[in-house]
C-alpha positions in Angstrom: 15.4 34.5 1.1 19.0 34.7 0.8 21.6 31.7 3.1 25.1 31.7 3.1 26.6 27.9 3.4 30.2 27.5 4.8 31.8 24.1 3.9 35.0 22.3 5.2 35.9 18.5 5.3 36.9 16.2 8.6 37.9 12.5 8.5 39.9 11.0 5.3 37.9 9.9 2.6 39.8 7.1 2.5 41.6 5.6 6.3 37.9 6.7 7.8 35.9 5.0 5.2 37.8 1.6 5.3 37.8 1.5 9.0 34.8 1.2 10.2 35.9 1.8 14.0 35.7 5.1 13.0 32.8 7.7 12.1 32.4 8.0 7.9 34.2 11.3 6.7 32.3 13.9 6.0 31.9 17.7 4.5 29.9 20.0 6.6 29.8 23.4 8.3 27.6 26.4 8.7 24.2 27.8 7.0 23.1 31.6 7.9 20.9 33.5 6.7 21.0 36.8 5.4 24.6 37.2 5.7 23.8 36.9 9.4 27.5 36.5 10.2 30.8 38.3 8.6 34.2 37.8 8.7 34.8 39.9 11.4 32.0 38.5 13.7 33.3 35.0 12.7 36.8 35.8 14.3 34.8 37.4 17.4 33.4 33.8 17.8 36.6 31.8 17.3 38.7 34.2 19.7 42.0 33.6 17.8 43.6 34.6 14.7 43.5 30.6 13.9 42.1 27.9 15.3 42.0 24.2 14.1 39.5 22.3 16.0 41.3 19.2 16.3 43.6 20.7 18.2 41.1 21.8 20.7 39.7 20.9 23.4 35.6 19.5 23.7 34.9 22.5 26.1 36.5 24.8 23.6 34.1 23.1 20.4 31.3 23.0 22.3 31.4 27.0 23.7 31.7 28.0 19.4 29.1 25.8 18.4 26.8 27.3 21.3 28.0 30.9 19.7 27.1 29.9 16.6 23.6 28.9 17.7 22.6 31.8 19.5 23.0 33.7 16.2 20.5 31.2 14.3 23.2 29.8 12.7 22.4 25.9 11.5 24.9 22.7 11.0 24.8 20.8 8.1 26.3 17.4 7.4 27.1 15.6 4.2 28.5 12.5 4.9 29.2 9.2 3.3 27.1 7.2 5.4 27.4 4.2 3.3 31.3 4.2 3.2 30.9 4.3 -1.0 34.4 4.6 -2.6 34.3 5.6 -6.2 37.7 5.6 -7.7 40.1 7.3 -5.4 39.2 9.4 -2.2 39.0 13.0 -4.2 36.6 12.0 -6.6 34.6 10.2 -3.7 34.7 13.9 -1.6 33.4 15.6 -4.8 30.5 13.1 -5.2 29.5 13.6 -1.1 30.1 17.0 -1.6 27.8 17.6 -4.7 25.2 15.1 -3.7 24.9 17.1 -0.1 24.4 20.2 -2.0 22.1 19.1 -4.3 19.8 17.3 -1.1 20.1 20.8 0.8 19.1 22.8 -2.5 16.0 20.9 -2.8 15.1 21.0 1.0 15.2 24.4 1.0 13.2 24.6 -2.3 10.6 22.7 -0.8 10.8 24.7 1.9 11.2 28.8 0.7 10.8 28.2 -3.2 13.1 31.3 -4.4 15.9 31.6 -2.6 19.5 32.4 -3.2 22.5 30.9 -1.8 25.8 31.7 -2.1 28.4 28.6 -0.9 31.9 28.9 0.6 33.7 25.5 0.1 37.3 25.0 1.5 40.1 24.1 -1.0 41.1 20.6 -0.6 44.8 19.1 -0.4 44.9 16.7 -3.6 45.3 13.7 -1.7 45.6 11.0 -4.7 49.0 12.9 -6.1 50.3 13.9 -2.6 50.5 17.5 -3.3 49.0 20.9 -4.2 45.4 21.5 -4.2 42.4 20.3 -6.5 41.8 23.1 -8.6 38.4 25.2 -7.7 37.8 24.8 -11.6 37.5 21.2 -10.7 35.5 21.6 -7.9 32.7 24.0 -9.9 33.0 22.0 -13.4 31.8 18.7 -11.0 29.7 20.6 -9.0 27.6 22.2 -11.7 26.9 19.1 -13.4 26.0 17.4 -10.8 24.2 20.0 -9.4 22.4 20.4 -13.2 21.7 16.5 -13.8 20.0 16.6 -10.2 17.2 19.7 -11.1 17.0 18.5 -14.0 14.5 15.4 -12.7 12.4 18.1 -11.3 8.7 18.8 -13.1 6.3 21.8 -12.6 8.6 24.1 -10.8 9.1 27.0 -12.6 7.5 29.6 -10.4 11.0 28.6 -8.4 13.5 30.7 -8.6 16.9 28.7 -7.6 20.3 30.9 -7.5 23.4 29.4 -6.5 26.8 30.1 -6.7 30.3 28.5 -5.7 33.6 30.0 -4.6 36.2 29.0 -2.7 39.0 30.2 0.1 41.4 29.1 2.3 40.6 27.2 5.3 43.7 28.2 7.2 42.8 31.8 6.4 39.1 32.4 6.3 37.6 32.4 9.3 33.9 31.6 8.1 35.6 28.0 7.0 37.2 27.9 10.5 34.2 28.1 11.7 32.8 25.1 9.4 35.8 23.0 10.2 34.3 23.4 14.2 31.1 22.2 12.8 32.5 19.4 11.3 35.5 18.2 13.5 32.7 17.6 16.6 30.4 15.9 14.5 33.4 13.2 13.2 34.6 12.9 16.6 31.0 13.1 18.4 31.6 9.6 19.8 35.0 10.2 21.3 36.3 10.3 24.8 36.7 14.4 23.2 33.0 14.9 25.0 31.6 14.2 28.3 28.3 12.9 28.2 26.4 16.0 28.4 28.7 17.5 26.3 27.5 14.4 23.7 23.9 15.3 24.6 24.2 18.8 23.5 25.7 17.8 20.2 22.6 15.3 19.7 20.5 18.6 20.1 22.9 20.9 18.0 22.3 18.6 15.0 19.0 18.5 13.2 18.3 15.4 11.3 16.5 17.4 8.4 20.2 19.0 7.9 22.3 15.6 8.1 22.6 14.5 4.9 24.1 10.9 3.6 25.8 10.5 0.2 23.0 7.9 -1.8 20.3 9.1 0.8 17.5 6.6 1.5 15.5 8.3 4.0 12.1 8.8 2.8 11.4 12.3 4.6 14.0 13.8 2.7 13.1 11.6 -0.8 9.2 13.4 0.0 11.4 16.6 0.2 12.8 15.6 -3.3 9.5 14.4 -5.0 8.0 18.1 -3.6 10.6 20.0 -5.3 10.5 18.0 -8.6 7.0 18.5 -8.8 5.8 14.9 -7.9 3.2 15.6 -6.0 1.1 12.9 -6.1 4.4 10.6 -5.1 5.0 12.8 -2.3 1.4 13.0 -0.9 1.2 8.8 -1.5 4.2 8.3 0.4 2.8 10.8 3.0 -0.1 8.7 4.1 1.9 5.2 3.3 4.5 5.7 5.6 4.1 4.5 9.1 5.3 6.7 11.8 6.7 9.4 9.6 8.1 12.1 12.5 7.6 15.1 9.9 3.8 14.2 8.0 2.4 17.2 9.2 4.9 19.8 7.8 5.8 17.8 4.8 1.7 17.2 3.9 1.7 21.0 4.2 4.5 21.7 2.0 3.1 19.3 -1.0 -0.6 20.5 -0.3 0.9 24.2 -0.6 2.7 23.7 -3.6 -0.3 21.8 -4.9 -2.9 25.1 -4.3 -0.5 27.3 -6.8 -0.7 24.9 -9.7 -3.5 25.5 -12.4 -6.9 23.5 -12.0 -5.5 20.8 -15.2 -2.2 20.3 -13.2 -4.1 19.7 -9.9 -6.3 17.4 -11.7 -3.2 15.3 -13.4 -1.6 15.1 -9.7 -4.4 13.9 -8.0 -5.9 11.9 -10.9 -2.1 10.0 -10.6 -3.0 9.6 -6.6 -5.7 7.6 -7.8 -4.0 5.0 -9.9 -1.0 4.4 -7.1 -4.2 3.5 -4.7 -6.3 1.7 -7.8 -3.2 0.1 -8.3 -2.8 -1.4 -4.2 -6.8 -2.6 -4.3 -7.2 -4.4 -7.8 -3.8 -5.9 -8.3 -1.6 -6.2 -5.3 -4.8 -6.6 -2.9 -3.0 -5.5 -0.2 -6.4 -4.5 1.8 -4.7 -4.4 5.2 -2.0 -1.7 4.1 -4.1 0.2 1.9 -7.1 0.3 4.2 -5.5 2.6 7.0 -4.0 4.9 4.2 -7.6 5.5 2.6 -9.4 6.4 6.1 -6.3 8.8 6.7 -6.9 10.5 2.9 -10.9 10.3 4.1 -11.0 11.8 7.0 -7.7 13.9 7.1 -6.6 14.8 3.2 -10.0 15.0 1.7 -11.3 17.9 4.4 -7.7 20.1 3.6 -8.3 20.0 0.1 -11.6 21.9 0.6 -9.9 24.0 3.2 -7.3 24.5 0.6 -10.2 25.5 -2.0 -8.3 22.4 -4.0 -11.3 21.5 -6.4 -11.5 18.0 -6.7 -14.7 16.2 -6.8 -13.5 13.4 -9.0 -10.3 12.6 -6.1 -13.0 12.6 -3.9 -15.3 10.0 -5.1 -12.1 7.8 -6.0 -11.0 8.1 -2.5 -14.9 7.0 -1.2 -15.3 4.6 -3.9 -12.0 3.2 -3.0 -12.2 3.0 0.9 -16.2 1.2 0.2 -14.0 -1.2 -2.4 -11.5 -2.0 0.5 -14.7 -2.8 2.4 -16.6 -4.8 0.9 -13.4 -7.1 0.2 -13.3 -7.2 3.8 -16.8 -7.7 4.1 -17.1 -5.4 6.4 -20.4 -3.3 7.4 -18.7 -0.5 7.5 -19.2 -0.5 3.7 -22.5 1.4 4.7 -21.5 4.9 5.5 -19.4 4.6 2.7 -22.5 4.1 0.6 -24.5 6.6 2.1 -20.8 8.9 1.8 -20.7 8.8 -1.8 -24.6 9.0 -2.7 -23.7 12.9 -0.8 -21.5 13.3 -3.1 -22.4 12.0 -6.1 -25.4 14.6 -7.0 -22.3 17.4 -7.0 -20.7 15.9 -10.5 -22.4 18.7 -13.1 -20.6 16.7 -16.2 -23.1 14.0 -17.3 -20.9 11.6 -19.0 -18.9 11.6 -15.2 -22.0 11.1 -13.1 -22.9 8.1 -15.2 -19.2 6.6 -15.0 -19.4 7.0 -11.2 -23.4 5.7 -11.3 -22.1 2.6 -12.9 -19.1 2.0 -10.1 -21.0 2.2 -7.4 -24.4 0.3 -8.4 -22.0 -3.0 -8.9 -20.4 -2.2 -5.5 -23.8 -1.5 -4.1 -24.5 -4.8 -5.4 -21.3 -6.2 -3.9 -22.0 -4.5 -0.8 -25.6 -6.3 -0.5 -24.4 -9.8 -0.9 -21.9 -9.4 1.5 -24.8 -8.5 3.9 -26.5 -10.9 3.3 -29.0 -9.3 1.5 -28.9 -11.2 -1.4 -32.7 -10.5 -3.0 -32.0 -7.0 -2.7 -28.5 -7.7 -4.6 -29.8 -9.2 -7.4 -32.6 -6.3 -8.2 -29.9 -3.4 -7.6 -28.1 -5.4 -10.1 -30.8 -6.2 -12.5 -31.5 -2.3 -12.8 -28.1 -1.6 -13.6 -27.6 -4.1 -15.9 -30.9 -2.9 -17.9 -29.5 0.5 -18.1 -26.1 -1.0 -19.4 -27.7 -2.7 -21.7 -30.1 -0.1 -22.9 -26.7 1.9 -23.3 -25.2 -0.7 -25.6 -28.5 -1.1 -27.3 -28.3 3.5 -27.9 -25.0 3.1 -30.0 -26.8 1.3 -32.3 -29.4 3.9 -33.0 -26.4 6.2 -34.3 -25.8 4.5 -37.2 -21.8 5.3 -36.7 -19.6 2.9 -38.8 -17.1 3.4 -36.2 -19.5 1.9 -33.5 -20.5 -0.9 -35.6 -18.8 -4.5 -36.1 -17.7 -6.3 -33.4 -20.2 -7.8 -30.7 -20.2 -4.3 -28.0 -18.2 -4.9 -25.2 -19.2 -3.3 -21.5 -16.4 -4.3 -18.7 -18.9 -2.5 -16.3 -21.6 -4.5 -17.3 -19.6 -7.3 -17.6 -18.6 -6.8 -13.8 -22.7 -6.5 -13.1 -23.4 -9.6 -14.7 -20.6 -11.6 -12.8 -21.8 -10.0 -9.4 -25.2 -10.9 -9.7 -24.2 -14.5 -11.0 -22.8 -14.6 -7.3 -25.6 -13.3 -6.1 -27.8 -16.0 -7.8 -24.9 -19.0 -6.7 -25.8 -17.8 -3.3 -28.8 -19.5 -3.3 -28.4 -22.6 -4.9 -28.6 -24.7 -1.7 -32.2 -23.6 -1.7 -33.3 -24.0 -5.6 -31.1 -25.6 -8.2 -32.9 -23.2 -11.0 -30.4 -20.4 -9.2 -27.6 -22.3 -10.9 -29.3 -21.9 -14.3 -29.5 -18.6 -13.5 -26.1 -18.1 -12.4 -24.1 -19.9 -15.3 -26.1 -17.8 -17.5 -25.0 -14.4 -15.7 -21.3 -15.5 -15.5 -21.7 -16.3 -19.7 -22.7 -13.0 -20.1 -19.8 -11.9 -18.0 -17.5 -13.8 -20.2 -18.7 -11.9 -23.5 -17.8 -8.3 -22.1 -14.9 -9.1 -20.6 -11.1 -8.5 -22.8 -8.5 -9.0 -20.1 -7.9 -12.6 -19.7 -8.0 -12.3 -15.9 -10.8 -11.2 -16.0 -12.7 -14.0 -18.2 -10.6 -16.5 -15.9 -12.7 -15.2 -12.8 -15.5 -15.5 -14.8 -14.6 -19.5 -15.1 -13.4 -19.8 -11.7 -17.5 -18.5 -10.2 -18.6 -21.0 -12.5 -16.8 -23.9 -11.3 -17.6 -23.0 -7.6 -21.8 -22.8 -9.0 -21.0 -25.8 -10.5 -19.9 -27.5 -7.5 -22.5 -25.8 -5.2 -25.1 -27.7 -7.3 -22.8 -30.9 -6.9 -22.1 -31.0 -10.9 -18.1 -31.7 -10.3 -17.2 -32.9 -13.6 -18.5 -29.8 -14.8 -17.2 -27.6 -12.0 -13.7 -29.2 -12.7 -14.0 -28.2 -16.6 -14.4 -24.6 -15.0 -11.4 -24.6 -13.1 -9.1 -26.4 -15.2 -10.6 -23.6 -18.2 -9.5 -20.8 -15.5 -6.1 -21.7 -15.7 -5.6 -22.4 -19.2 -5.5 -26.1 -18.8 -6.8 -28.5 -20.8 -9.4 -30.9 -18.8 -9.4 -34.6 -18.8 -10.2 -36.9 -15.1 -6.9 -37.8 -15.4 -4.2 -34.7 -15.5 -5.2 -33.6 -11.9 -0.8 -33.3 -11.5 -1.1 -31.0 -14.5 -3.1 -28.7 -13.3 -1.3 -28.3 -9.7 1.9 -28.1 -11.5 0.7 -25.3 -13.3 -0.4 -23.7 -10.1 2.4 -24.2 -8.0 4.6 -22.7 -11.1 3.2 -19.2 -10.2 2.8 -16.8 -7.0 0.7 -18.2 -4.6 -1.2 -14.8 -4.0 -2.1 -15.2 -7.8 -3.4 -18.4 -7.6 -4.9 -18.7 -4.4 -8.3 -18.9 -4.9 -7.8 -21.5 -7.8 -6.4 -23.4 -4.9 -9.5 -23.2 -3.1 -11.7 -23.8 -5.3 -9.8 -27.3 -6.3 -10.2 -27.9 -2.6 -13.9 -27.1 -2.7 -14.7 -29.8 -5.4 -12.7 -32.3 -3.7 -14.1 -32.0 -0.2 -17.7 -31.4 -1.7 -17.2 -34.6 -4.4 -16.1 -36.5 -1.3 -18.8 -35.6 1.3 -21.5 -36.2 -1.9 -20.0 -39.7 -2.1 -18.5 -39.0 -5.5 -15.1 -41.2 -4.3 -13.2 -41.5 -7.2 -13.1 -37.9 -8.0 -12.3 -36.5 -4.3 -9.7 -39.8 -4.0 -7.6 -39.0 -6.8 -7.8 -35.2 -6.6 -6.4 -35.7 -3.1 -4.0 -38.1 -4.3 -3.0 -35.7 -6.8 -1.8 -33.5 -4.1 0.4 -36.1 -2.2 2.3 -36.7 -5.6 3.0 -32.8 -6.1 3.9 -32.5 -1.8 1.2 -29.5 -1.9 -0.7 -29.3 1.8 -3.1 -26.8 3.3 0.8 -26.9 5.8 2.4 -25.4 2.7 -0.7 -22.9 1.7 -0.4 -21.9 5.5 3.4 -21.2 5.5 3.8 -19.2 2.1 0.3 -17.0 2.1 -0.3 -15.0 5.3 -4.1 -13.7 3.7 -7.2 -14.7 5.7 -9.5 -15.5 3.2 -9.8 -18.0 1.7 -7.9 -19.6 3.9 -10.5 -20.2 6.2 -12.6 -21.9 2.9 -9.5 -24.2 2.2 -8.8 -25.0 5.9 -12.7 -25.8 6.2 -12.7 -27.8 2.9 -10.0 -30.1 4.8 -12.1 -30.6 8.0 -15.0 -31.8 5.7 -13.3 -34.1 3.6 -11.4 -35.5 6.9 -14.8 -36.1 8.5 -15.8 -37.8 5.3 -12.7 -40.2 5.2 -13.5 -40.9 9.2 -10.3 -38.8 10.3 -11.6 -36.9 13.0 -8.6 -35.7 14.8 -7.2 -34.2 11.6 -11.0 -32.4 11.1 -11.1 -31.0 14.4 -7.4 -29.4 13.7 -8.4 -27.9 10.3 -11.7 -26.7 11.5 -10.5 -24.9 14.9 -7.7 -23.3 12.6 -10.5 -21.9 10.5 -12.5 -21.0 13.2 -9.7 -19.2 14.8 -9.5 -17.0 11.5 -13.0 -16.4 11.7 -12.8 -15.6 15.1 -10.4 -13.2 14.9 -12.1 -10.8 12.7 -14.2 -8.0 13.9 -18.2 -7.9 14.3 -18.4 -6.0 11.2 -16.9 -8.5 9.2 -20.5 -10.5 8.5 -19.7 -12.9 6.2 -16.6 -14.5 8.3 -18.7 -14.7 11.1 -21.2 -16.4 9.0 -18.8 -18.7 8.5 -18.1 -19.3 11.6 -21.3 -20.4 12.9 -21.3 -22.6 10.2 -17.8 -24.0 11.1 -19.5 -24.2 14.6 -22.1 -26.1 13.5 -20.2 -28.9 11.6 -17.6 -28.7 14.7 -20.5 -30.1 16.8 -20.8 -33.2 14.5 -17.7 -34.4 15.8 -18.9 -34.8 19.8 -21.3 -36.9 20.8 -22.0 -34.3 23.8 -21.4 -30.8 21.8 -23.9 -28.7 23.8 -20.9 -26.5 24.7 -20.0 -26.0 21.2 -23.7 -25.0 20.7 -23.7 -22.9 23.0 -20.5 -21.0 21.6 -22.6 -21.1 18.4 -25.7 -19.3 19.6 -23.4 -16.7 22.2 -21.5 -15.7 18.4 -25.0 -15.3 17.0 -26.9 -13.2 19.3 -23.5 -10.8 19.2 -24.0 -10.9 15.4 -27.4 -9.7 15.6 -26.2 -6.9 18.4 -24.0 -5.4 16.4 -25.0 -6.0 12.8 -28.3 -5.6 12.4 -28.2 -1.7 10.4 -26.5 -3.4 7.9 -27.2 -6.6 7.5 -30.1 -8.6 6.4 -29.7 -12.2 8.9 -32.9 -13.3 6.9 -30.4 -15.6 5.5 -29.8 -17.5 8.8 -33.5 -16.7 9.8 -34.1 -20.1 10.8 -32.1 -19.9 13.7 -34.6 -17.4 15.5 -36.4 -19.0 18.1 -33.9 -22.1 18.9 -31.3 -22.3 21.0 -28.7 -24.7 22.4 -30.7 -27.5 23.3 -33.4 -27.3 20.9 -31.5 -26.8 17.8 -32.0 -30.4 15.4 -28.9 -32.1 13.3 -31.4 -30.6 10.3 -30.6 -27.4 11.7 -27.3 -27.9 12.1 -26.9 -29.5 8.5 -28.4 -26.4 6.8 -26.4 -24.0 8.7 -23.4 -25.8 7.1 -24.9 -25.8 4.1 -25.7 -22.0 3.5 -22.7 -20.8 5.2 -20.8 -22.8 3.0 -22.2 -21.2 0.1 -21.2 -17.8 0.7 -17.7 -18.0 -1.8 
């Protein structure tokens, strides 16, 4: 494909850019292809010998632009946007100049891949010395390297072939450049009493935003068009799916998946192996679940089919993308965790590599396991679990049978069985409220945990399930050990201030859910009577100014908001201030509440929150009500998934015949579901 590119300048790189009554100066003109358009047909189109359009009329622009469009010519824009002066006007025109050319070289990369094009600039009055011309050796020199510095960021592009070159002519004399100057004058003055409003209205049209460029361009369509070209595929395709509303997804997800099909199967395995970790990344460190949850279901259901299409072998992207999406779920809690199960057991028989299968095997037992809790299913949990954890032992227990100095020495280390054990532990916590040998059983999982983990995070977590075991088997003074050990803290009864200091000197996303578990040991030591560790906990609080007001204000997240807001009713009702409890508990009910069906274990909650609610009325019948309404729905809508056994003693009873016992142990399990 061969273009022709015709380039004058309107405005003053200078007067126009520091008045911003005026439209930024700009370089700009005509792109053909093919040589579509000679010298002689340009002067057929102008009509005259010489024309400069700021001289003319808006009928008389208008008429040459229309010309020019009937013979499929296009108008492109480079102009400084941002009003950026570097230096002195001429060296800020060669910057807008060579930053436009490099932005159209690479959208038409993207979009033809070989192509030649040959560029006619106008020579430019030197406006810094007041006379002559800036030399075209100027020009080309500071063209070229720009030009070079900008392909030289590209990566896997050599099947392109770019050819470019620069020369330049008169303005006053060649017509082509006449023609440019047309291009540009009625862009400049676009906005001027030049143009009726129809007049205005055709421009709009005559302009197409993929060929208006701005000097230090920010708009992401044509930074996808960049990140194609350089070979950034997996960039490109990420940003895709990330941004909302994009006008062009469509034809810029077929360029990238296009360019994508012609590399080799290692270079399509890089790309989308790096697609991976940009999403792995979102989920397991900036847990942003509600932004990266619409992008996954879009890869699902959209990417994931045009790869296949595409013949774009990729069974490992794939189960990622599945794996992922079920991860994002059963965050959320959310039953829709299911199909993603029964999604990636269709897939998972495909993987011929053994050493793969088994990497994949382990990731999804643990979020099998994960999955179950969430549904309640807890018995089911812990033997899903205990299989994989024999196997991961069993593995551990193989490298010793190779006799392999290089395997030998330090205690063996399994993060995935690490991340079994500490799953099941939650599993077992789960039901502490009905046998306190489940905490046993629990502390011992999260031990085991502990030994296989390396990343400190990690090991902290491990502390953090401990402490909330602990305090679900009302053992604060150990529980608070747990917690202060999760943040590095050494423990004694009486540095509560330390360890909120230390909190509140980091993000409160990172910290969160140390935050809710100090609230959990306070309202828990409180309703358990154990005064003197809930009073000075809470009074610990007042001295660092740290309320569930502030947690509210600087962490948008649901959960566990809803736990700490909950926490706060309880240990209102325990120090006999109602009012307060009823706020706290209809905020958290109003989180609850606001989540879908699907979400099981917030609307656990919520009939748990329902349930203490009621304490507080001496007639809560209505309340009741609400209570048994929410969990007849639950059982409508949930019941593929979930296992309610859990809540199973609420079969049978209603609003009236439901006892305070009822009530109490509603509260009780509920509240146990961390």
């Amino acid at each position: 494909m061969r273009f022709e590119l015709w380039l004058d300048e309107s405005g003053d790189f200078e007067k126009n850019d520091q008045n911003l009554r005026l439209n930024p100066s700009l370089v700009g003109g005509v792109l053909v292809r093919n040589s579509s358009i000679d010298e002689c047909e340009a002067e057929n189109i102008l009509g005259k010998t010489f024309v400069h359009f700021t001289d003319e009329s808006g009928d008389f622009n208008i008429s040459k632009l229309k010309a020019l469009k009937e013979r499929d010519a296009e108008f492109v824009i480079f102009q400084n946007a941002e009003r950026v002066m570097i230096i002195d006007s001429n060296t800020t025109y060669l910057n807008v100049l060579s930053e436009g050319i490099i932005q159209l070289l690479l959208q038409l990369s993207a979009a033809y891949g070989d192509f030649e094009l040959d560029i006619l600039v106008a020579t430019r009055k030197n406006v810094v010395e007041g006379r002559g011309i800036i030399r075209p050796e100027e020009y080309e020199k500071r063209l070229r390297e720009r030009i070079i510095v900008g392909l030289a960021r590209k990566a896997l592009t050599k099947e392109n072939d770019w050819k470019y070159k620069i020369h330049f002519d008169d303005a006053r004399t060649n017509k082509k450049l006449m023609l440019a100057d047309g291009v540009c004058n009625t862009y400049l003055t676009r906005t001027s009493t030049k143009f009726t409003a129809e007049q205005k209205e055709l421009i709009e049209d005559y302009y197409s935003s993929e060929l208006v460029f701005s000097f230090f361009e920010d708009n992401v369509e044509k930074e996808i068009l960049r990140w194609i070209t350089e070979g950034n595929l997996s960039d490109a395709i990420f940003q895709i799916y990330a941004e909302d509303g994009l006008d062009e997804k469509d034809y810029l997800l077929e360029l990238a998946l296009n360019r994508l099909q012609k590399l080799d199967d290692h270079s399509k395995k890089i790309q989308l192996s790096q697609l991976s970790s940009k999403i792995y990344t979102l989920i397991k460190i900036d847990r942003k679940y509600t932004f990266v949850k619409p992008i996954l279901v879009d890869i699902q259901e959209n990417l994931l089919p045009q790869l296949e299409e595409k013949a774009i072998h990729s069974l490992e992207f794939q189960l990622d993308i599945i794996l992922f999406l079920y991860t994002v779920y059963t965050h959320l809690g959310s039953t829709k965790a299911e199909a993603q199960d029964q999604l990636f057991l269709s897939y998972l028989p495909q993987v011929e590599d053994i050493m793969t299968k088994f990497k994949y095997y382990n990731l999804h037992k643990i979020r099998k396991g994960v999955h179950e809790k969430n549904m309640l299913k807890i018995g089911s949990a812990i033997d899903d679990l205990s299989k994989a954890i024999k196997v991961f032992e069993e593995l551990i227990l193989m490298t010793e049978l190779l006799e392999d100095e290089s395997l030998s020495g330090n205690k063996a280390k399994y993060e995935e069985l690490g991340k079994a054990y500490g799953t099941r532990g939650q599993a077992y916590a789960a039901l502490i409220h009905e046998n306190q040998d489940y905490l046993r059983l629990a502390i011992n999982d999260f031990d085991h945990a502990i030994e296989h983990f390396t990343v400190l995070n990690d090991k902290e977590r491990q502390h953090l399930y401990k402490a909330l075991a602990y305090c679900e088997g009302n053992k604060f003074p150990e529980a608070l050990q747990q917690l202060f050990q999760s943040c590095q803290v050494p423990f004694n009864s009486n540095n509560f201030i330390e360890l909120l200091d230390h909190l509140k000197s980091h993000k409160l996303k990172d910290v969160i859910y140390k935050f809710a578990c100090y609230f959990k040991i306070m309202s828990y030591a409180k309703v358990n009577g154990q005064d003197t560790i809930a009073d000075s906990m809470f009074q610990a609080l007042n001295q660092v100014n740290l309320t569930v007001e502030f947690i509210r204000k600087n962490y948008s997240g649901s959960h566990p908001t809803q736990f700490i807001l909950w926490y706060m009713a309880s240990f209102s009702i325990a120090r006999d201030k109602r009012k307060l409890a009823l706020q706290y508990i209809d905020e958290a009910i109003g989180i609850c509440d606001a989540m879908p069906m699907t979400a099981v274990t917030f609307k656990i909650l919520q009939l748990g929150m329902l349930a203490e609610k009621s304490s507080l009325f001496e007639d809560a019948q209505q309340i009741k009500k609400e209570l048994f309404q929410l969990y007849q729905d639950l059982k409508n809508e949930v019941t593929v998934s979930a296992n309610l056994e859990y809540i199973s003693f609420l079969e049978g009873l209603n609003e009236v015949t439901i006892a305070e016992q009822e009530l109490k142990k509603l509260v009780l399990v509920s509240k146990g579901l961390n």
